[in-house]
C-alpha positions in Angstrom: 6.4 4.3 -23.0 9.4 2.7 -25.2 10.1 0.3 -22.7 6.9 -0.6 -21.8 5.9 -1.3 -25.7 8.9 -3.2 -25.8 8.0 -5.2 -22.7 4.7 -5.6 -24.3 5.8 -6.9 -27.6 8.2 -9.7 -25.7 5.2 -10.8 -24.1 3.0 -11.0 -27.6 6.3 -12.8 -29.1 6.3 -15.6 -26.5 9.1 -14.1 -24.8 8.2 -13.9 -21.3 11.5 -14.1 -19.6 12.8 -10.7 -21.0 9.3 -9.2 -21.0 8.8 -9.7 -16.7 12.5 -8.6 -16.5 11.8 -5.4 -18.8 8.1 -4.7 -16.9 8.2 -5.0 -13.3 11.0 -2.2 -13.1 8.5 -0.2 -15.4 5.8 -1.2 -12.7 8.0 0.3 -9.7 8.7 3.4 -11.6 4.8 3.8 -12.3 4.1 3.9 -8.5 7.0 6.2 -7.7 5.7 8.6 -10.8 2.5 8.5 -9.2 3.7 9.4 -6.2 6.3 12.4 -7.1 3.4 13.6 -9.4 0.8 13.9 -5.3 4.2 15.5 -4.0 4.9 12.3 -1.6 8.8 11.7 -1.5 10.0 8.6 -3.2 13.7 9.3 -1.7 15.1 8.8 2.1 17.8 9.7 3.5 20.5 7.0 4.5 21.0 6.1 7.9 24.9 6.0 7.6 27.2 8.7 6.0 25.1 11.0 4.4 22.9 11.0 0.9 19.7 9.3 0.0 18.2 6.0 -1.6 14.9 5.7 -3.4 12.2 4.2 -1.7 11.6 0.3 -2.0 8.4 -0.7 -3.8 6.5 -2.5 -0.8 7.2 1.0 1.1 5.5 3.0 -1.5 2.7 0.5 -2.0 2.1 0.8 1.9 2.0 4.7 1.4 -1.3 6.3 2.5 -1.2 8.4 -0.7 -0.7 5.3 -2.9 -3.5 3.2 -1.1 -5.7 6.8 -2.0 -4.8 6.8 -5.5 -5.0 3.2 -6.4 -7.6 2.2 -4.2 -6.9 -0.1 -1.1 -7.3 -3.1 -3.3 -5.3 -2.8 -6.1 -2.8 -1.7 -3.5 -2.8 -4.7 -1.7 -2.8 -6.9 -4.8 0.6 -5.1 -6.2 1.9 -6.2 -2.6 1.1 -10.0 -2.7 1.8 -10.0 -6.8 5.2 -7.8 -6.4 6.4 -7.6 -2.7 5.1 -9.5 -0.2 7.1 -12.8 0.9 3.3 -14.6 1.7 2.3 -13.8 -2.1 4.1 -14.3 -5.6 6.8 -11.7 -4.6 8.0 -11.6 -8.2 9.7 -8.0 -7.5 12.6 -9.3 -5.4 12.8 -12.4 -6.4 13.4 -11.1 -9.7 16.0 -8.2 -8.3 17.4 -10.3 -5.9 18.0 -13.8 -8.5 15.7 -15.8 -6.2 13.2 -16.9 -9.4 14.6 -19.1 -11.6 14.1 -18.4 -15.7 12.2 -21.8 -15.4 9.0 -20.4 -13.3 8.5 -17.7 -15.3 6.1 -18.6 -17.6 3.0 -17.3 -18.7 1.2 -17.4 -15.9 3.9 -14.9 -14.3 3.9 -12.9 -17.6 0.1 -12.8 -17.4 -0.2 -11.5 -13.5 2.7 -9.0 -14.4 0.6 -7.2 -17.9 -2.4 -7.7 -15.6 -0.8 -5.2 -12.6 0.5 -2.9 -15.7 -3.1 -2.5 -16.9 -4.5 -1.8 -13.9 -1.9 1.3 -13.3 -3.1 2.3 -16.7 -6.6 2.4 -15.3 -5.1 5.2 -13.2 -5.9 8.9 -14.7 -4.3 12.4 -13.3 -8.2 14.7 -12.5 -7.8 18.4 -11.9 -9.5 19.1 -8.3 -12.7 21.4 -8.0 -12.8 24.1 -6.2 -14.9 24.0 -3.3 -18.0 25.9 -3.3 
């Protein structure tokens, strides 16, 4: 939650260039959290020489339990907002130094709070029994 206020406050100070770079890793943690908390692995194995990798972003927003919990459509929008080449794709462009400090702006900034509000819309319920 630190870094996430701290994100916050870069984006309420005008400072949108460190507060996309401090959020969308918080966004991709979010989504893995959500899904270690359903028991869905958020690790693979590596195809070469042993040991595992986390699981990319677009791979865990294409998870069934993922398009469960969030819904198909908020799903799909963290894909074209974060992942997908045909949308904004600010996740790797970011990680991979493919979007230039002068594109992100506010309306980057804005898109990226929006995506962290809806996960906050997202809320752990126990399960009922069935009758």
């Amino acid at each position: 939650r630190d870094i996430i206020a701290h994100g916050v406050a870069r984006f309420l100070d005008g400072d949108m260039l460190s507060s996309v770079h401090i959020l969308v890793p918080q966004i991709e943690g979010a989504v893995r959290g959500l899904l270690e908390k359903v028991g869905v692995r958020t690790i693979k194995p590596l195809r070469h020489g042993g040991g595992f990798s986390l699981r990319l972003l677009d791979d865990m927003l294409r998870d069934r339990a993922t398009r469960t919990i969030l819904g198909e459509d908020l799903a799909f929008y963290l894909r074209v907002l974060l992942t997908d080449p045909r949308g904004w794709n600010i996740r790797n462009r970011l990680c991979h130094a493919s979007l230039p400090s002068t594109e992100i702006g506010y309306a980057i900034t804005d898109r990226v709070i929006h995506a962290l509000l809806c996960m906050a819309l997202v809320r752990e319920t126990e399960e009922q029994p069935e009758s």
